[in-house]
N, CA, C and O atoms as a GROMACS GRO file, in nm:
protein
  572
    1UNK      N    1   0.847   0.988  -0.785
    1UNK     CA    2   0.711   0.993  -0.831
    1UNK      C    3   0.664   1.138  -0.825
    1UNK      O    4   0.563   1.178  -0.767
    2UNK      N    5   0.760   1.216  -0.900
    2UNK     CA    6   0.709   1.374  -0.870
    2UNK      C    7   0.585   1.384  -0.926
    2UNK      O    8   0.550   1.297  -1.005
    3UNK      N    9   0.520   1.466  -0.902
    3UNK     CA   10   0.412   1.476  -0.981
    3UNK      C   11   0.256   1.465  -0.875
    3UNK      O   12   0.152   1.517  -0.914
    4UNK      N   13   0.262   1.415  -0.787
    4UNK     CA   14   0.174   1.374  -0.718
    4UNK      C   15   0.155   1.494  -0.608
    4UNK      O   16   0.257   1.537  -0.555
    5UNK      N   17   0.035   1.545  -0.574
    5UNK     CA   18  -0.013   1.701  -0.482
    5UNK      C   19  -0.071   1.597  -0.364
    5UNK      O   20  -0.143   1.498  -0.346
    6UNK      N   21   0.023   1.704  -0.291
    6UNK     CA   22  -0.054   1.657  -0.116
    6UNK      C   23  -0.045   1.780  -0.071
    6UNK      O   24  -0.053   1.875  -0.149
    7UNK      N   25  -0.023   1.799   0.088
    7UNK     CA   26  -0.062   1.948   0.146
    7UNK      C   27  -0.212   1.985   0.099
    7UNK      O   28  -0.325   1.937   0.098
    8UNK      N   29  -0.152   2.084   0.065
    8UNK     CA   30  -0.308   2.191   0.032
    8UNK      C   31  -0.336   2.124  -0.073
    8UNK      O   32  -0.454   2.101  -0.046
    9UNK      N   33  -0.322   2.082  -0.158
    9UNK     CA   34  -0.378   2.040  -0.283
    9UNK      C   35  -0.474   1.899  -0.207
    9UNK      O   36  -0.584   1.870  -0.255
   10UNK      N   37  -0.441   1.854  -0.137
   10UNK     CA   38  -0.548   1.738  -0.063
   10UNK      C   39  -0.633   1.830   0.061
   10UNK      O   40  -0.749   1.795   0.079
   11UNK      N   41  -0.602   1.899   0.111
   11UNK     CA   42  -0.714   1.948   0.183
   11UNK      C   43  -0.783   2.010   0.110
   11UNK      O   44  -0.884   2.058   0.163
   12UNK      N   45  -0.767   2.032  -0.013
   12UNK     CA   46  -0.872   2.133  -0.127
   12UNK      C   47  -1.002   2.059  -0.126
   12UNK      O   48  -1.114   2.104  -0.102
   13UNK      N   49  -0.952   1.892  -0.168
   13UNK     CA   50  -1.038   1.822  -0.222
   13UNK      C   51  -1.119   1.773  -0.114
   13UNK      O   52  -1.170   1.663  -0.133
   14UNK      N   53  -1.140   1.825  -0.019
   14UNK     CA   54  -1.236   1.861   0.053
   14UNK      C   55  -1.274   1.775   0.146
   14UNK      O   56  -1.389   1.780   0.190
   15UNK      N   57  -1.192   1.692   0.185
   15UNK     CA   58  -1.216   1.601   0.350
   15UNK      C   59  -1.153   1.660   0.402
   15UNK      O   60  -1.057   1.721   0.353
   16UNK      N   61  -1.192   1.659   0.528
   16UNK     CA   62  -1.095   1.700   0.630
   16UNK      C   63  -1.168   1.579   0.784
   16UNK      O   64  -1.269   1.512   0.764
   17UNK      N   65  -1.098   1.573   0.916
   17UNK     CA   66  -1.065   1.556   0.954
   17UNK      C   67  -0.956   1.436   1.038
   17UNK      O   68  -0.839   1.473   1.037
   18UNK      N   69  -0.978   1.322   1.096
   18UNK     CA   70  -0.913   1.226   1.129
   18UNK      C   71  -0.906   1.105   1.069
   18UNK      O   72  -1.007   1.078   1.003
   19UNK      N   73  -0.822   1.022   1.069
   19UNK     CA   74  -0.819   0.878   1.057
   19UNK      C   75  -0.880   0.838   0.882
   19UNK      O   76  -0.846   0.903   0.784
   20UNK      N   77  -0.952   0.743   0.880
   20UNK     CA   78  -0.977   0.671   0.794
   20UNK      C   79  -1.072   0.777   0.655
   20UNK      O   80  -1.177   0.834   0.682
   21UNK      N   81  -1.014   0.782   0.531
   21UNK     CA   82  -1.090   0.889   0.431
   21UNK      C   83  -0.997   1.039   0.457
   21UNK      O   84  -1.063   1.130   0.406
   22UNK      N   85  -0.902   1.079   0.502
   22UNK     CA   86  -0.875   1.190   0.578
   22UNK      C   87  -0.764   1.238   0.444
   22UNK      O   88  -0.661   1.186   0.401
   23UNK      N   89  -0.832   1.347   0.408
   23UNK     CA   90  -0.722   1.400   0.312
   23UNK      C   91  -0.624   1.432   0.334
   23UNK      O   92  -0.564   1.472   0.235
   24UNK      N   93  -0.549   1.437   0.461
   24UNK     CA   94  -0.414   1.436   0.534
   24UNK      C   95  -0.308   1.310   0.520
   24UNK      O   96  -0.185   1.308   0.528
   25UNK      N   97  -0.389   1.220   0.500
   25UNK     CA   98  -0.342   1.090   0.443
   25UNK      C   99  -0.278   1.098   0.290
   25UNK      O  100  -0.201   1.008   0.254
   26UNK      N  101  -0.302   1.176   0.224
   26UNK     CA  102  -0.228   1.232   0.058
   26UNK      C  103  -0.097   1.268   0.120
   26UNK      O  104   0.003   1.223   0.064
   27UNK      N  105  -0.082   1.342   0.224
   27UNK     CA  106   0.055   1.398   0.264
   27UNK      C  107   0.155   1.321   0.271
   27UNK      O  108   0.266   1.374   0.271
   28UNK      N  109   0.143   1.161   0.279
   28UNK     CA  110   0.233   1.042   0.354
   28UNK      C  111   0.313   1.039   0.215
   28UNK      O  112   0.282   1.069   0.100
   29UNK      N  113   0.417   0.995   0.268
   29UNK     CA  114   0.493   0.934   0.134
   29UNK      C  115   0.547   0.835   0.088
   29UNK      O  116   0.628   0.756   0.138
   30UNK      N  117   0.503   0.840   0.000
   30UNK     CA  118   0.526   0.744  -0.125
   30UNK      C  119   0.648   0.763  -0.169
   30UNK      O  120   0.713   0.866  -0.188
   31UNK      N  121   0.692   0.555  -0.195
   31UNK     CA  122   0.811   0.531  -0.225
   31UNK      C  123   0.854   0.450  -0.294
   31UNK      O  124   0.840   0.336  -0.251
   32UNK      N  125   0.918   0.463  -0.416
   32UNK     CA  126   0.976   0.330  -0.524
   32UNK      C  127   1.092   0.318  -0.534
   32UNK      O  128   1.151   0.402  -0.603
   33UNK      N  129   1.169   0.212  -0.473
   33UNK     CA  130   1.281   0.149  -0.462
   33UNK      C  131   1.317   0.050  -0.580
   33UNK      O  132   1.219  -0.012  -0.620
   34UNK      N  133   1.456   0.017  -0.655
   34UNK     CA  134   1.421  -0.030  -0.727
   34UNK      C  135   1.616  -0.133  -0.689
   34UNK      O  136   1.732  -0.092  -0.692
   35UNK      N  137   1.543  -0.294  -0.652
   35UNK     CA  138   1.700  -0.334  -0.599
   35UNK      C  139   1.774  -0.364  -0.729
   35UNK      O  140   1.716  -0.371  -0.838
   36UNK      N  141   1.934  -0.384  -0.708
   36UNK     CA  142   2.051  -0.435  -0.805
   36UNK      C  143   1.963  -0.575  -0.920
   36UNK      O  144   2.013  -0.609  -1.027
   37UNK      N  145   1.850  -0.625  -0.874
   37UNK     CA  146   1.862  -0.728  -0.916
   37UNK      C  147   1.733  -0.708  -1.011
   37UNK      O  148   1.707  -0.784  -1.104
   38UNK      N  149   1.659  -0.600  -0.978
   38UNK     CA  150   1.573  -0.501  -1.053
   38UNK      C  151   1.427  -0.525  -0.984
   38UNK      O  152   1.320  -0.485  -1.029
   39UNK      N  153   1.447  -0.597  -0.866
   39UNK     CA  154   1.296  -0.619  -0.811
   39UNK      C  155   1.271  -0.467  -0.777
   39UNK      O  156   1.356  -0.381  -0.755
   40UNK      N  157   1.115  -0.453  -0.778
   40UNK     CA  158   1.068  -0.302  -0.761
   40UNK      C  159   0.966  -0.326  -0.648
   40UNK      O  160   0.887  -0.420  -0.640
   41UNK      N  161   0.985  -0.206  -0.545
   41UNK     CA  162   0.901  -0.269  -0.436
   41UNK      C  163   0.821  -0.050  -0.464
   41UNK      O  164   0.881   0.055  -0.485
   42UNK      N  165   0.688  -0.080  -0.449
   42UNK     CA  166   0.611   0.030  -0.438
   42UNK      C  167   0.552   0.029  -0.305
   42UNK      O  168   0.487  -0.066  -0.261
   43UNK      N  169   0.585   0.173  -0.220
   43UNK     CA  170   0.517   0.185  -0.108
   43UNK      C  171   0.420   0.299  -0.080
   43UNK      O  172   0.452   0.413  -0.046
   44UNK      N  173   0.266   0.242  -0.103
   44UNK     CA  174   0.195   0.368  -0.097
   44UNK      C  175   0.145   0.481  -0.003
   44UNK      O  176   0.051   0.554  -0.036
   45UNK      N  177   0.207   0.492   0.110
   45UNK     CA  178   0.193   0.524   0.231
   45UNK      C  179   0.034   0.508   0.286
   45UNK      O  180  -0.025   0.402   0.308
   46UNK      N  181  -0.022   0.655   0.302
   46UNK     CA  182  -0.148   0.636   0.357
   46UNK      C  183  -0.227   0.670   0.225
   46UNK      O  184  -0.343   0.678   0.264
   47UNK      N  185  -0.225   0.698   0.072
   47UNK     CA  186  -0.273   0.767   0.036
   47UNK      C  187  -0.404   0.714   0.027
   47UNK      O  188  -0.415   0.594   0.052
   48UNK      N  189  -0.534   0.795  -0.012
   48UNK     CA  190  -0.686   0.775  -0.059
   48UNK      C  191  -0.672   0.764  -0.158
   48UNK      O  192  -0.559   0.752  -0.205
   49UNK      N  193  -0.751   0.762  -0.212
   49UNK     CA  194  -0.848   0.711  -0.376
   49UNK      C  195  -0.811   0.816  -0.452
   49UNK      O  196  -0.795   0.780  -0.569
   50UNK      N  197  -0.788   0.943  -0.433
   50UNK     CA  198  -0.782   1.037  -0.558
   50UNK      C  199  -0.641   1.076  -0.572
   50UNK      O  200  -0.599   1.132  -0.673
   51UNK      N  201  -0.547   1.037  -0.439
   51UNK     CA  202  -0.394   1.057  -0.484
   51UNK      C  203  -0.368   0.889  -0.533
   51UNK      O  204  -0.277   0.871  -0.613
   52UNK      N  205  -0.433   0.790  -0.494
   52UNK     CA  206  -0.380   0.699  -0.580
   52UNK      C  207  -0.416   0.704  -0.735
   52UNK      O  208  -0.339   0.664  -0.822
   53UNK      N  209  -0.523   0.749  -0.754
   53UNK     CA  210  -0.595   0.763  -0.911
   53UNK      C  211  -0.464   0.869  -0.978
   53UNK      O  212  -0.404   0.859  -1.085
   54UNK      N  213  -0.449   0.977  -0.861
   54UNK     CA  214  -0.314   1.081  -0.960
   54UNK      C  215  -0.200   1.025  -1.001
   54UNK      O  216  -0.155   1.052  -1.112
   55UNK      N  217  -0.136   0.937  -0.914
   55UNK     CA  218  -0.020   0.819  -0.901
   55UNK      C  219  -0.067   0.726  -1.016
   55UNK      O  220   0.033   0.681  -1.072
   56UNK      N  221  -0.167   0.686  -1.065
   56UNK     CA  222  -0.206   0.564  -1.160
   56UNK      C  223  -0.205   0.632  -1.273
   56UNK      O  224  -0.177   0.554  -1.365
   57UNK      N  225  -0.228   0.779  -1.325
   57UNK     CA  226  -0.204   0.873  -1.393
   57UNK      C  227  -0.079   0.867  -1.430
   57UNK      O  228  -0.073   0.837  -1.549
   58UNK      N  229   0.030   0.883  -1.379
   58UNK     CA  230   0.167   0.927  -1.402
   58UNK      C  231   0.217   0.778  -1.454
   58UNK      O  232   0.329   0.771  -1.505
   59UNK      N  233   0.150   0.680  -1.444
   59UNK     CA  234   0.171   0.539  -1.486
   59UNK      C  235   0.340   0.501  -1.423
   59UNK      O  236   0.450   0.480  -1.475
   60UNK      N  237   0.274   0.506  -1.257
   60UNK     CA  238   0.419   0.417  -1.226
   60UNK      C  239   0.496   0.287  -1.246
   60UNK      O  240   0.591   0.250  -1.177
   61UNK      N  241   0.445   0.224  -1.346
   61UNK     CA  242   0.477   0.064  -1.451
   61UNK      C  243   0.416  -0.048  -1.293
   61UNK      O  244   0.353  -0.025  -1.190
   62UNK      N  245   0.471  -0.152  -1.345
   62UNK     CA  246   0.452  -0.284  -1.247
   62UNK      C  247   0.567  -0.280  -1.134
   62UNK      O  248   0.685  -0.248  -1.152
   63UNK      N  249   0.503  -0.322  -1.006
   63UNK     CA  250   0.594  -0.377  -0.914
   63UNK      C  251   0.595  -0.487  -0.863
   63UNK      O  252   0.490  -0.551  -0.871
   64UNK      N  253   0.723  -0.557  -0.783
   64UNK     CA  254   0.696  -0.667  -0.790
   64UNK      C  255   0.634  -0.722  -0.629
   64UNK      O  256   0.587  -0.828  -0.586
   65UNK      N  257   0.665  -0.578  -0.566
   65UNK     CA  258   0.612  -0.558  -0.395
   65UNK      C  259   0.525  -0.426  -0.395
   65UNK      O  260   0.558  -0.314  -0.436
   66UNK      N  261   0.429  -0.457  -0.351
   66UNK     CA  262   0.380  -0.316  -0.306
   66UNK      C  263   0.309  -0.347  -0.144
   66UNK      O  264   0.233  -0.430  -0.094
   67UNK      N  265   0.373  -0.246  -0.107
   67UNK     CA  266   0.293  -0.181   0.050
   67UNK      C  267   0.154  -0.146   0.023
   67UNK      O  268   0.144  -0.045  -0.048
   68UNK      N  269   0.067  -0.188   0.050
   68UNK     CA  270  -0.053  -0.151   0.013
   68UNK      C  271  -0.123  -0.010   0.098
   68UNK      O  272  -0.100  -0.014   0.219
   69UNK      N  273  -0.196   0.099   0.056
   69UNK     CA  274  -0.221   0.220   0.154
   69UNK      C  275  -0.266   0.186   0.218
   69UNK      O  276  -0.343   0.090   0.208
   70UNK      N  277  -0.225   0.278   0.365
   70UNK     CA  278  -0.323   0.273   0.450
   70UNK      C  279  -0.370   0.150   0.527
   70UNK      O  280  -0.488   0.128   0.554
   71UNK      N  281  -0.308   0.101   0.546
   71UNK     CA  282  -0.321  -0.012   0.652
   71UNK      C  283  -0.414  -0.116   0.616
   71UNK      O  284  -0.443  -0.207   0.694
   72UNK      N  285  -0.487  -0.097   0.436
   72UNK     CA  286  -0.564  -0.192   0.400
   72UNK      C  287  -0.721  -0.124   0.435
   72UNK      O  288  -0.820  -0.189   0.468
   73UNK      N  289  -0.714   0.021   0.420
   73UNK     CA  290  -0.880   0.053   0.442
   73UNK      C  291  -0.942   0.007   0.311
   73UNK      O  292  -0.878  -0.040   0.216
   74UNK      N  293  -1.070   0.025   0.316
   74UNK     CA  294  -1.179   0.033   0.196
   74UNK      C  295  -1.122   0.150   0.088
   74UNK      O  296  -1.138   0.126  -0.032
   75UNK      N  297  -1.061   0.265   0.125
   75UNK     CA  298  -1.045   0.358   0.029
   75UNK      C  299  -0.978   0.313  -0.065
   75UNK      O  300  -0.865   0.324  -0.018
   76UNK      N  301  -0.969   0.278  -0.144
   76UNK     CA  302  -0.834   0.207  -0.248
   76UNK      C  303  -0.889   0.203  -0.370
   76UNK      O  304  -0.996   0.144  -0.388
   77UNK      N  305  -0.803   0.284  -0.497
   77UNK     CA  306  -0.818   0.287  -0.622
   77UNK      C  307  -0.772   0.190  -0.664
   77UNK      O  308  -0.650   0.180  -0.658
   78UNK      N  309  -0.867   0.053  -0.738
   78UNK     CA  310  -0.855  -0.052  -0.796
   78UNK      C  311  -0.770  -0.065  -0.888
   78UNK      O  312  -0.698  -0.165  -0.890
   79UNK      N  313  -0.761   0.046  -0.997
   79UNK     CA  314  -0.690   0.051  -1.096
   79UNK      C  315  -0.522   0.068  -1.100
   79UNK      O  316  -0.422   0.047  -1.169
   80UNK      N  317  -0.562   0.116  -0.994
   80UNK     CA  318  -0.360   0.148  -0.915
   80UNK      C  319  -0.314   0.009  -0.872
   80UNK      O  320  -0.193  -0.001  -0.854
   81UNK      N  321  -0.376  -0.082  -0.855
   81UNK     CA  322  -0.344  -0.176  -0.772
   81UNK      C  323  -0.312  -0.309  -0.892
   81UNK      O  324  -0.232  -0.402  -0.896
   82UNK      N  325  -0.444  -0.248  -1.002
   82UNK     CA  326  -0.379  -0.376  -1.114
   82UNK      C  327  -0.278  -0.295  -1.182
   82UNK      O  328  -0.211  -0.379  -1.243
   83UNK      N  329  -0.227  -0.174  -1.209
   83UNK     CA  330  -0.188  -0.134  -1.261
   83UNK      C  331  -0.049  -0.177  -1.240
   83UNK      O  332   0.022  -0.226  -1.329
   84UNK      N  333  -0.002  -0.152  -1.079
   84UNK     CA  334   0.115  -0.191  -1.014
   84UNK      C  335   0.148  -0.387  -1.043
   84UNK      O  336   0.245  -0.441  -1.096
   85UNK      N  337   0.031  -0.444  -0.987
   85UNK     CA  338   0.034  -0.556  -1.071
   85UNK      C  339   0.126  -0.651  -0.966
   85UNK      O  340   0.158  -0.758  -1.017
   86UNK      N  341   0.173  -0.630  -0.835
   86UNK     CA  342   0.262  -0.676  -0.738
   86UNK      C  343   0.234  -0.852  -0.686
   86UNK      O  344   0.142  -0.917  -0.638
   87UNK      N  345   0.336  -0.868  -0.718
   87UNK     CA  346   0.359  -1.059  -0.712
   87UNK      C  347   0.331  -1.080  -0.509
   87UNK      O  348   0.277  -1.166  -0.440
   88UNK      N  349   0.401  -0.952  -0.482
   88UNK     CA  350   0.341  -0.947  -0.304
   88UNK      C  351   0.289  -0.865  -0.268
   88UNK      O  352   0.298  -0.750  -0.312
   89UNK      N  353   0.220  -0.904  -0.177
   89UNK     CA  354   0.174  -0.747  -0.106
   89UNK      C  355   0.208  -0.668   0.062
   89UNK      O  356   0.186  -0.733   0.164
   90UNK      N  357   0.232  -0.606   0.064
   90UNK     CA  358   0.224  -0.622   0.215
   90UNK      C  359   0.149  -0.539   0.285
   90UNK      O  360   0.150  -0.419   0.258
   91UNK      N  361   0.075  -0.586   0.381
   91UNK     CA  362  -0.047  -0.489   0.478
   91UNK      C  363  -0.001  -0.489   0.596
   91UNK      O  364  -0.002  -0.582   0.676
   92UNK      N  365   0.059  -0.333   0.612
   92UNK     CA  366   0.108  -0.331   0.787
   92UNK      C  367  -0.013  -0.276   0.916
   92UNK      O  368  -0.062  -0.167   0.946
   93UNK      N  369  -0.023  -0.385   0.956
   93UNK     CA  370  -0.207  -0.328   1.068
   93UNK      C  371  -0.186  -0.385   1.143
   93UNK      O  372  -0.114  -0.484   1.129
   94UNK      N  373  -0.251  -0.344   1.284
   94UNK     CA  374  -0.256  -0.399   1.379
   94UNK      C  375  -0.326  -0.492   1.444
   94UNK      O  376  -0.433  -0.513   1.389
   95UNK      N  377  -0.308  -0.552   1.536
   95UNK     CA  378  -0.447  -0.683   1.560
   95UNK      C  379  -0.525  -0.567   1.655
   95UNK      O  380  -0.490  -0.476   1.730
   96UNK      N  381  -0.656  -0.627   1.605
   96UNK     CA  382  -0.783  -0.599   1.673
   96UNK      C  383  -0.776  -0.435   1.644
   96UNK      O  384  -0.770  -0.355   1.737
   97UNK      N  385  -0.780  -0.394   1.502
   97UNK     CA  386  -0.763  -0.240   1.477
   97UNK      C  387  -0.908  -0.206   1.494
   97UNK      O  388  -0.982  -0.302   1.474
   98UNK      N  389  -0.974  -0.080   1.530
   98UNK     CA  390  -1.093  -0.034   1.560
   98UNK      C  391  -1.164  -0.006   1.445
   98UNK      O  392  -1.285   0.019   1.446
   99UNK      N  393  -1.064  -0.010   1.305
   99UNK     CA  394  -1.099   0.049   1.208
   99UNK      C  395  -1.136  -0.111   1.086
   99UNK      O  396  -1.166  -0.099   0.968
  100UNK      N  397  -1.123  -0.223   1.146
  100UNK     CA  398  -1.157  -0.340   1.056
  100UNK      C  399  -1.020  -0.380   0.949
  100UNK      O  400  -1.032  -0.461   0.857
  101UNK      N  401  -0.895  -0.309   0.979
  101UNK     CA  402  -0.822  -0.324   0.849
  101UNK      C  403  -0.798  -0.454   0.881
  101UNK      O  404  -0.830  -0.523   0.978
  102UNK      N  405  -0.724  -0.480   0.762
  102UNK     CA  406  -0.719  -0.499   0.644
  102UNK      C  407  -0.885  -0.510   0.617
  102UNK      O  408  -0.949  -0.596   0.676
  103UNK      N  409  -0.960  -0.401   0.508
  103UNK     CA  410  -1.153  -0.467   0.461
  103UNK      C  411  -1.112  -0.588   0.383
  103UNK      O  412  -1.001  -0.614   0.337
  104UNK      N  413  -1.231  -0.663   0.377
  104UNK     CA  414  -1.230  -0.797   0.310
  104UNK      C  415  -1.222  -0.751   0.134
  104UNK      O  416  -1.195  -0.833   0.047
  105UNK      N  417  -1.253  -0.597   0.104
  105UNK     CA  418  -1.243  -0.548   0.002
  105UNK      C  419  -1.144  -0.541  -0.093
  105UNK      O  420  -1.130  -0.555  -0.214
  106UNK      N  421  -1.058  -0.505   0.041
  106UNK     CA  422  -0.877  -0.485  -0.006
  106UNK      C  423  -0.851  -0.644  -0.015
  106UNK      O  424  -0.780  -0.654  -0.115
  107UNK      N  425  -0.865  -0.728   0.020
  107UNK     CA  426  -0.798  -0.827   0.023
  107UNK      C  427  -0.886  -0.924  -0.070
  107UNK      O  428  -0.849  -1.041  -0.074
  108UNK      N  429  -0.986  -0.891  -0.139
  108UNK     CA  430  -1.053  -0.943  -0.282
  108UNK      C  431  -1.004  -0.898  -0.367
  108UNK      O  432  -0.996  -0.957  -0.474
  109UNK      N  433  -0.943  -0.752  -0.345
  109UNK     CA  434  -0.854  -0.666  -0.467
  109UNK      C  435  -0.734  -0.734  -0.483
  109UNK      O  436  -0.706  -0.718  -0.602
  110UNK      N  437  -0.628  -0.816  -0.418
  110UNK     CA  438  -0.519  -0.794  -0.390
  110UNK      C  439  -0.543  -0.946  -0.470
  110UNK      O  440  -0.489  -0.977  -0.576
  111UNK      N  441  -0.622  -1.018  -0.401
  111UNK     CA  442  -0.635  -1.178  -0.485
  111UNK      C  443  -0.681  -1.214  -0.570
  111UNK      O  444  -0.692  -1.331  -0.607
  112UNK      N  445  -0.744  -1.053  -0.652
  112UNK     CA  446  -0.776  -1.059  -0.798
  112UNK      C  447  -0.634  -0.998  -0.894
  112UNK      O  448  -0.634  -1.011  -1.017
  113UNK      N  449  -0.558  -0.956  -0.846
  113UNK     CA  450  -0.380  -0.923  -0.890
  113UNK      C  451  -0.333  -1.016  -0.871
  113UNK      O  452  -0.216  -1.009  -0.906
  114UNK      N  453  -0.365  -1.138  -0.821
  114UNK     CA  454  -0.231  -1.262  -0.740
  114UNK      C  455  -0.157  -1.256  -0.686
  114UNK      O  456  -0.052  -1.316  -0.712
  115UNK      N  457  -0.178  -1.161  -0.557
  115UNK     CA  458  -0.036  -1.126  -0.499
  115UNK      C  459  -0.053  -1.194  -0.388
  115UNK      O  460  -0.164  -1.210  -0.335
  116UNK      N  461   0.097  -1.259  -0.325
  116UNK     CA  462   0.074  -1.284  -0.223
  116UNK      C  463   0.039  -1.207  -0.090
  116UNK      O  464   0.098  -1.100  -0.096
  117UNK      N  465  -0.007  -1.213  -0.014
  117UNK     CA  466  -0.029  -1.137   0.077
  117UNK      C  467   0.005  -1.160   0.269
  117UNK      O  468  -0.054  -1.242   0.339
  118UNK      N  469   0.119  -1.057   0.318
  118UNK     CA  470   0.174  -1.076   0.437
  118UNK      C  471   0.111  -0.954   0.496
  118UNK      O  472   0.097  -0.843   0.444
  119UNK      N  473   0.077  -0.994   0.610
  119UNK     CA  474  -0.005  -0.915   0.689
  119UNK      C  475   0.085  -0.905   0.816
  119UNK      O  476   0.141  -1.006   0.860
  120UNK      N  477   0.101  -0.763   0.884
  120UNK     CA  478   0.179  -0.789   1.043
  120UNK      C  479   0.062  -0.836   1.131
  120UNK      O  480   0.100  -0.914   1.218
  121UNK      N  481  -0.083  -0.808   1.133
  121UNK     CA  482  -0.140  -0.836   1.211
  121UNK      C  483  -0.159  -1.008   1.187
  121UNK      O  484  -0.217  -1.080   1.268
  122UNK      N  485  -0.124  -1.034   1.114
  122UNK     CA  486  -0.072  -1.226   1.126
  122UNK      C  487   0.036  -1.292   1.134
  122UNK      O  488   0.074  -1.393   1.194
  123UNK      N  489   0.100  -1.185   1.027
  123UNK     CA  490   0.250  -1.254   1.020
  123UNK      C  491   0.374  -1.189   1.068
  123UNK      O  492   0.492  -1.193   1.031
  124UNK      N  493   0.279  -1.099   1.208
  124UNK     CA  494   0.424  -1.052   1.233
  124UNK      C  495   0.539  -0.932   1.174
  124UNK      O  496   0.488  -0.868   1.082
  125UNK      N  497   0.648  -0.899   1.198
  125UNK     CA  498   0.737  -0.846   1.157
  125UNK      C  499   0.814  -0.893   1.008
  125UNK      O  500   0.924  -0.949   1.018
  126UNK      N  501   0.763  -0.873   0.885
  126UNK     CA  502   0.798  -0.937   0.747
  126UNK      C  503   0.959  -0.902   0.715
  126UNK      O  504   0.993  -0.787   0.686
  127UNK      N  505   1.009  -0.958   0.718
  127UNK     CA  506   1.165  -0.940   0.662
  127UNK      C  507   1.169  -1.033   0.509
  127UNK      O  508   1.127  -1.146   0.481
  128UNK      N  509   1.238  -0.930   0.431
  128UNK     CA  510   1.201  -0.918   0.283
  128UNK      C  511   1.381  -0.940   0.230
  128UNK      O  512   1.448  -0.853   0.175
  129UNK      N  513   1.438  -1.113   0.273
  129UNK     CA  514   1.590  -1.103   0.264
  129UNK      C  515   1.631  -1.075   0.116
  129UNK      O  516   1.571  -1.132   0.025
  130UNK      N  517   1.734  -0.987   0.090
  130UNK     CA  518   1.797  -0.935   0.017
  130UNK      C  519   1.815  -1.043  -0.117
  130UNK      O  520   1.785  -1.028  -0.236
  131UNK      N  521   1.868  -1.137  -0.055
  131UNK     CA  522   1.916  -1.300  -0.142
  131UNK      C  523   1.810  -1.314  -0.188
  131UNK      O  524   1.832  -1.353  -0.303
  132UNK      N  525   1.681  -1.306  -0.171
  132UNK     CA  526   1.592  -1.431  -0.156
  132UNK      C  527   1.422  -1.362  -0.154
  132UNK      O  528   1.329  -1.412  -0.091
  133UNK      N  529   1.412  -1.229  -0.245
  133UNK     CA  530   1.272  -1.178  -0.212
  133UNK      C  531   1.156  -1.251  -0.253
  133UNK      O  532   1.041  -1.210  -0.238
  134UNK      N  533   1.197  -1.397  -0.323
  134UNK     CA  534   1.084  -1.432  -0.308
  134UNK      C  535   1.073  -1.573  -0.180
  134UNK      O  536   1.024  -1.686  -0.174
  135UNK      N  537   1.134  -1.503  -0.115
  135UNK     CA  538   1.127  -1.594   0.037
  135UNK      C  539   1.134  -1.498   0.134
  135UNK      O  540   1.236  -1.485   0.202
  136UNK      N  541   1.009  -1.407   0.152
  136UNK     CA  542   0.957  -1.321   0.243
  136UNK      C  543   0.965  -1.430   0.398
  136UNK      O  544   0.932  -1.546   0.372
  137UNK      N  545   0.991  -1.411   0.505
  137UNK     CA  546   0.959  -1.515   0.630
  137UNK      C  547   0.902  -1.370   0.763
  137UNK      O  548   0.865  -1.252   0.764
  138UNK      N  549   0.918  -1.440   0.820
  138UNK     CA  550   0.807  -1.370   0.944
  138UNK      C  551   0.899  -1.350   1.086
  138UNK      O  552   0.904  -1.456   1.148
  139UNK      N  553   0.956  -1.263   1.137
  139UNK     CA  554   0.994  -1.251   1.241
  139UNK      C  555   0.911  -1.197   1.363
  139UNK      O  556   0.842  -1.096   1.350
  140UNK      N  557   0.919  -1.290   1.522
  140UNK     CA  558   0.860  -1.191   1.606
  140UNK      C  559   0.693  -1.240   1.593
  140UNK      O  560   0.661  -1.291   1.486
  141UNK      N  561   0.596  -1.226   1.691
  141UNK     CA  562   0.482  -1.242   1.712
  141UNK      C  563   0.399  -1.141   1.648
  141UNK      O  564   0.420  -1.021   1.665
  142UNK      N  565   0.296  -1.191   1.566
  142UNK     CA  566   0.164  -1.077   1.528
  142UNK      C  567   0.144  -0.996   1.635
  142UNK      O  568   0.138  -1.012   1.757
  143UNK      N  569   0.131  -0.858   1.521
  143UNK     CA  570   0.056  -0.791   1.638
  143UNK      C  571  -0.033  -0.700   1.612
  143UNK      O  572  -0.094  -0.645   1.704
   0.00000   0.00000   0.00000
């Protein structure tokens, strides 16, 4: 997904410091895997709203998994999300996060795409078997 500015090109755009909104979050990386059998899984690391809008730009087509950013904050470019178009989703967060993830926002977005949606802070450790991706199962206790 060349094409996409983090580093300085996200501290330009003018947030700066910790956690949630944090233009340091552009830096994470992003990843498209694509298996033998042609399922496409998109992983958006932490990015915000204006590296996902750059990413929705470069028109990364449909996937059939996507990692959703950022642990499921409010920041999330809508258009990236139908764009990707993902049959699953997955939100990796923790229980009782300080920060509210997964927002009820992200997860109105995600069930206006139809994706299914596995959460670790419910479902645990998601194992995504090779045979069988559309038989995601749950290993291990939420956490």
């Amino acid at each position: 997904m060349a094409g996409l500015r983090g580093g300085r090109a996200a501290r330009e755009r003018g947030r700066a410091g910790l956690g949630e909104g944090d233009a340091a979050n552009d830096c994470s990386v992003v990843l498209a895997a694509t298996w033998a059998d042609g399922t496409r899984l998109v992983s958006l690391g932490d990015l915000e709203p204006a590296a996902q809008a750059e990413l929705a730009a470069l028109d990364p087509g449909p996937a059939d998994i996507v990692k959703v950013a950022h642990h499921g904050s409010r920041f999330q470019h809508a258009p990236l999300y139908h764009q990707l178009d993902g049959d699953l989703a997955l939100v990796t967060v923790g229980q009782e996060n300080t920060f509210g993830h997964p927002t009820d926002e992200l997860l109105d977005l995600l069930a206006a795409t139809g994706a299914q949606v596995l959460r670790t802070d419910v479902h645990g450790t998601v194992v995504l078997p090779a045979d069988a991706r559309a038989a995601p199962r749950s290993v291990g206790p939420a956490r």
